[in-house]
VOMILO-143261 format. One record per residue (C-alpha): residue number from 1; residue in one letter; chain; x negated, y, z negated. Coordinates in steps of 0.001 Angstrom, whole numbers, plus 500000, padded with zeros to 6 digits. Last residue first. Example, Ala and Ser with C-alpha at 12.3 -4.5 7.8 and 13.67 -1.06 7.14 Angstrom:
2
2,S,A,486330,498940,492860
1,A,A,487700,495500,492200
END
This chain:
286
286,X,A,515866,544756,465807
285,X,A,515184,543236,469612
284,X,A,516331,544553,472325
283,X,A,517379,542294,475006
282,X,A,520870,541511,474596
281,X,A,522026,544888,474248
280,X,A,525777,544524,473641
279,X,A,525559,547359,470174
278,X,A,522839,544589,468487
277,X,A,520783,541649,469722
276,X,A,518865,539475,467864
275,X,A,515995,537756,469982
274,X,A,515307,534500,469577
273,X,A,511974,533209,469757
272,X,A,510711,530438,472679
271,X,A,507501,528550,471384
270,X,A,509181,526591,468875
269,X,A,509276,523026,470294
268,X,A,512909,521792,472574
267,X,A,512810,519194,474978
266,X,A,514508,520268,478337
265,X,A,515380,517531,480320
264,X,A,514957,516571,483502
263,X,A,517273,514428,486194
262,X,A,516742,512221,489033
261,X,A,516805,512656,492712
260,X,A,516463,509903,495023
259,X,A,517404,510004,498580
258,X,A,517812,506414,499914
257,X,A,517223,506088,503684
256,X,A,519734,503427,505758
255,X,A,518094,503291,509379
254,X,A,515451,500134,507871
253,X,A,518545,497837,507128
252,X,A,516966,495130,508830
251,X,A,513582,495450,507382
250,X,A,515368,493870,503978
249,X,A,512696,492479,501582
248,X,A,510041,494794,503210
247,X,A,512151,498134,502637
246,X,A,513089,496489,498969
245,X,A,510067,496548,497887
244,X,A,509102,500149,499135
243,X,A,512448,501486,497261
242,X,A,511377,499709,494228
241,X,A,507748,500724,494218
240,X,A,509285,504169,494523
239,X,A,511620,503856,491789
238,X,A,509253,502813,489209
237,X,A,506730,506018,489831
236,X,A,509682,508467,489321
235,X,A,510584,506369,486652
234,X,A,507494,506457,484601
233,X,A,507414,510558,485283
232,X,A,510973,511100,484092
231,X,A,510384,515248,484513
230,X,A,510064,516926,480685
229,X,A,510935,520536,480894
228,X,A,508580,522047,478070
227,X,A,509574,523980,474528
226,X,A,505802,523990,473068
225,X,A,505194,523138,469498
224,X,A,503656,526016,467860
223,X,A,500528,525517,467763
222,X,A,499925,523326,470710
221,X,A,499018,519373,470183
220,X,A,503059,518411,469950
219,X,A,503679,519953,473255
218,X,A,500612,519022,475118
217,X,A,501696,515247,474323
216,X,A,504631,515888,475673
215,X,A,503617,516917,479155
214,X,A,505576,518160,482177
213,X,A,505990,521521,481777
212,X,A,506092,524748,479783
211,X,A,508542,527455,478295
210,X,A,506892,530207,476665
209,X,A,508203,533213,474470
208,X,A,505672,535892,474380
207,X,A,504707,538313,471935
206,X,A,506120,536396,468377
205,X,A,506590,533099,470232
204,X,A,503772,532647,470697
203,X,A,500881,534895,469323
202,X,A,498281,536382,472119
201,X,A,495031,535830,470760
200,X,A,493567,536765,473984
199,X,A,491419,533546,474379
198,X,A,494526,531761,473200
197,X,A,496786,533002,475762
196,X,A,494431,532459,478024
195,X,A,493820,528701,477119
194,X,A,497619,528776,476820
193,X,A,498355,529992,480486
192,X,A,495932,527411,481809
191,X,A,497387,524896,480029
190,X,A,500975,525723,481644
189,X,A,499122,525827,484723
188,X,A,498395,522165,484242
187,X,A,501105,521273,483277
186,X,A,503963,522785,485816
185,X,A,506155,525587,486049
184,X,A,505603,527614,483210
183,X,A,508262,530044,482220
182,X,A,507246,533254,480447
181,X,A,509207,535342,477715
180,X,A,509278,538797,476032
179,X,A,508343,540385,479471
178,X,A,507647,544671,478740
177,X,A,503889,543989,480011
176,X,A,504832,542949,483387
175,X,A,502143,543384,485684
174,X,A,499181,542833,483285
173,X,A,500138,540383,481882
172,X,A,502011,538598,484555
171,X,A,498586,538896,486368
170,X,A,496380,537255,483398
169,X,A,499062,534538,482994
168,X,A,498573,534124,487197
167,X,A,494741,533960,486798
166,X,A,494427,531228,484068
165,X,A,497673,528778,485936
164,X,A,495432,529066,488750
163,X,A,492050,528105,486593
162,X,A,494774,524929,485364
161,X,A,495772,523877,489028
160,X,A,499213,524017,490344
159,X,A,498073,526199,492811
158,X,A,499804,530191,491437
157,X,A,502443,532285,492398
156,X,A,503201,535311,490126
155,X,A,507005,536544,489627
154,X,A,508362,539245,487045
153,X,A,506603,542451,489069
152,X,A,509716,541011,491745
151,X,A,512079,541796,489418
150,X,A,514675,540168,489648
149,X,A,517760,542047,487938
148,X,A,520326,539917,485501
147,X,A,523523,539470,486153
146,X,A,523671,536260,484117
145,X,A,524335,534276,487379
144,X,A,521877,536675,488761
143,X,A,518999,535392,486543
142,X,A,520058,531344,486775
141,X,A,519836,531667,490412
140,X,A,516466,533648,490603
139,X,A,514936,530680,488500
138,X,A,516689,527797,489895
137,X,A,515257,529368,493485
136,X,A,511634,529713,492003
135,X,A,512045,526079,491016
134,X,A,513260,525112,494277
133,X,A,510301,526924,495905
132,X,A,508108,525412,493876
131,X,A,509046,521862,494618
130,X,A,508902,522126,498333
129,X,A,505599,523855,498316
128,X,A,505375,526552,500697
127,X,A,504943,529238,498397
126,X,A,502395,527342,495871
125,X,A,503600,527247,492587
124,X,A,505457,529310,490197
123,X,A,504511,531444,487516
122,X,A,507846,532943,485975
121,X,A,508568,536085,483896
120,X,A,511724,536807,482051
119,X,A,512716,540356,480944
118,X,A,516182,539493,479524
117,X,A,515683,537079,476544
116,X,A,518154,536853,473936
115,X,A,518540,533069,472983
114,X,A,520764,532538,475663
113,X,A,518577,534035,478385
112,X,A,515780,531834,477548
111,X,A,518418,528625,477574
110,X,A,519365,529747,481259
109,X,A,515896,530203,482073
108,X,A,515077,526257,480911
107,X,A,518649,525312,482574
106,X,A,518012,526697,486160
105,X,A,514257,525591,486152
104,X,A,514924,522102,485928
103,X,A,518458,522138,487426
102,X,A,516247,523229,490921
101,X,A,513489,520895,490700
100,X,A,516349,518044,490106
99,X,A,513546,515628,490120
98,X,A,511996,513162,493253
97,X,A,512694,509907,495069
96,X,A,512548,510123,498931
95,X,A,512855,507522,501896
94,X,A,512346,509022,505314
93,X,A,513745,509477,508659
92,X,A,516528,510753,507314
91,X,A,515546,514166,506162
90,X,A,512198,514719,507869
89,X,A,512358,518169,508891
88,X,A,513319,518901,505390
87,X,A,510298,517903,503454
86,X,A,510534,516305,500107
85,X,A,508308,517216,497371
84,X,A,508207,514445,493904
83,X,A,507882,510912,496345
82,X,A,508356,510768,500237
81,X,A,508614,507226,500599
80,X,A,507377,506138,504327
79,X,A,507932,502213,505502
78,X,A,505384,502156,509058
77,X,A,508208,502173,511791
76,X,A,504650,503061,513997
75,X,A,506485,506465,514762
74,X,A,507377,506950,511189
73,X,A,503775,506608,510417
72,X,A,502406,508951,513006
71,X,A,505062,511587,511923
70,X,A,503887,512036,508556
69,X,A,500943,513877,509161
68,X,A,503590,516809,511196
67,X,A,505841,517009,508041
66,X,A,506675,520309,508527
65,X,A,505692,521886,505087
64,X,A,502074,520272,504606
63,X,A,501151,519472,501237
62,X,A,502953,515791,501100
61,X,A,503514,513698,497934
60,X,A,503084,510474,500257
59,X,A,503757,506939,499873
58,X,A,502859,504770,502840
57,X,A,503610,501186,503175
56,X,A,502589,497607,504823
55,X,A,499066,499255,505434
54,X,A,497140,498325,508179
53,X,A,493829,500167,507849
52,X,A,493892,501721,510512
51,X,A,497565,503256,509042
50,X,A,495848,504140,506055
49,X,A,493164,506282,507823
48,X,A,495951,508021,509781
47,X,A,497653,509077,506636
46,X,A,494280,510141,505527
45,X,A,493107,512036,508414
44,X,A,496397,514087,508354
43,X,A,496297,514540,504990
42,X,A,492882,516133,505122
41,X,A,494189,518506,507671
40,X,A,497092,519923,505426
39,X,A,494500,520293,502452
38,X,A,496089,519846,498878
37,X,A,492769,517525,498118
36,X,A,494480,515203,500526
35,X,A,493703,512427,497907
34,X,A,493567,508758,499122
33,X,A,494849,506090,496939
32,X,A,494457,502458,498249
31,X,A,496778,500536,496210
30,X,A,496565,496300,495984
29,X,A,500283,494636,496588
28,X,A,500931,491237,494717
27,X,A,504813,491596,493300
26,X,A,503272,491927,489987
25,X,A,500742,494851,491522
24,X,A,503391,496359,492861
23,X,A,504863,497084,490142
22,X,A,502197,498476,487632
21,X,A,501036,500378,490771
20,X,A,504025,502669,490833
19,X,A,503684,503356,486646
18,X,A,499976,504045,487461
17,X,A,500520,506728,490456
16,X,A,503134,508318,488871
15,X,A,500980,509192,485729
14,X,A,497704,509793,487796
13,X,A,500681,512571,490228
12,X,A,501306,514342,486492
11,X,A,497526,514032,485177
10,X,A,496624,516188,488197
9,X,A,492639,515429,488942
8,X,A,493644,513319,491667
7,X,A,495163,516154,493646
6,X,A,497034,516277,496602
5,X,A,498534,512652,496706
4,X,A,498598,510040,499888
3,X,A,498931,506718,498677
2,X,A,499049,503424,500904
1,X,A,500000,500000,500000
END
């Protein structure tokens, strides 16, 4: 089986990775992981590497927006699973399992807003990521269902890498200084933003309220406990291998695609303070 992933180094995509390989291994399939190092060309050559070497499979958390790497695969009726971004030209050519990217975001700003918070800042991920851009949509939904502006001083794009995570918490610093909360939008950013946070001795929640991702164990380590949007990582990695099984147990029913999305949850710490509002004013604190 084949693995295409953009980073190696991401403890989110290792997690996947190992709870996929735990069953295919028991059904006798060895893994060759290749990482695209988030590099559109590099995926290319390594979707086209696993298909020389003759891979019964090919998952792929893709980089590029369009799909184009894929294509080869699909051509070759190769079994594709799409796993955590999905990629619209290829609806229905594919298999997919991801989150509710959207819900994720939706309900963490949602709960900001309900404990008080009005000037909420978000570092999202790359632009053109699939997954980003549905969290940056949950987040501008959630705002204007509250009829709340968007401000655009509010929202800092980052790589999904810790150093990137570093730099955007430095820009939504210094770009929106009147912010009483921050929404992470994946681990290792959301370590970034505390190793800054740290460095500046900024005090959570008592400056800035934060709402991470991804990793529990990150919650209980950080003082205070950090509110974070837990994904079902063991079960994004379980459904996969499923959906790949099944593919070679029934090659007949190849044109039916399953589209996977399961759901978050929001586990709360005490990183995200309340703000008591007086005379309708939400946001002021007293």
């Amino acid at each position: 089986m084949g693995i295409v992933i953009p980073e190696l180094s991401n403890v989110f995509i290792t997690s996947v990775i190992s709870a996929m390989e735990d069953i295919l291994r028991q059904r006798g399939y060895g893994v060759l992981v290749c990482d695209s190092r988030t590099d559109p060309v590099l995926e290319q050559q390594a979707v086209q590497f696993l298909l020389n070497k003759r891979v019964d499979g090919i998952v792929v958390m893709p980089v590029s927006g369009d799909g184009a790497s894929i294509l080869p695969a699909i051509q070759m009726e190769i079994p594709v699973v799409l796993i955590d971004r999905l990629v619209e030209a290829l609806d229905g050519q594919v298999d997919s399992v991801s989150v509710d990217n959207f819900r994720a975001s939706y309900d963490s700003i949602d709960y900001l807003i309900q404990q008080g918070h009005q000037r909420i800042g978000i570092i999202a991920g790359p632009k053109g990521i699939y997954t980003s851009r549905q969290r940056l949509a949950g987040y501008r939904a959630a705002m204007e269902r509250h009829h709340l502006p968007v401000s655009e001083s509010m929202i800092h794009f980052s790589d999904y890498t810790l150093q990137g995570g570093y730099h955007a918490a430095e820009e939504f610093l210094a770009c929106a200084p009147e912010a009483t909360a921050l929404f992470v939008t994946n681990y290792e950013m959301t370590l970034g933003t505390m190793l800054l946070f740290n460095e500046m001795g900024i005090k959570i929640p008592d400056q800035v309220s934060v709402i991470g991702f991804d990793n529990l164990e990150l919650a209980r380590i950080v003082n205070p406990k950090l509110t974070i949007v837990e994904q079902p990582i063991r079960e994004l990695g379980i459904r996969t291998a499923e959906i790949l099984l099944e593919r070679f147990a029934k090659p007949e029913e190849a044109e039916k695609r399953s589209k996977v999305v399961l759901s978050t949850s929001l586990q709360l710490g005490n990183s995200v303070k309340k703000i008591v509002s007086s005379n309708g004013d939400r946001g002021k604190e007293i």
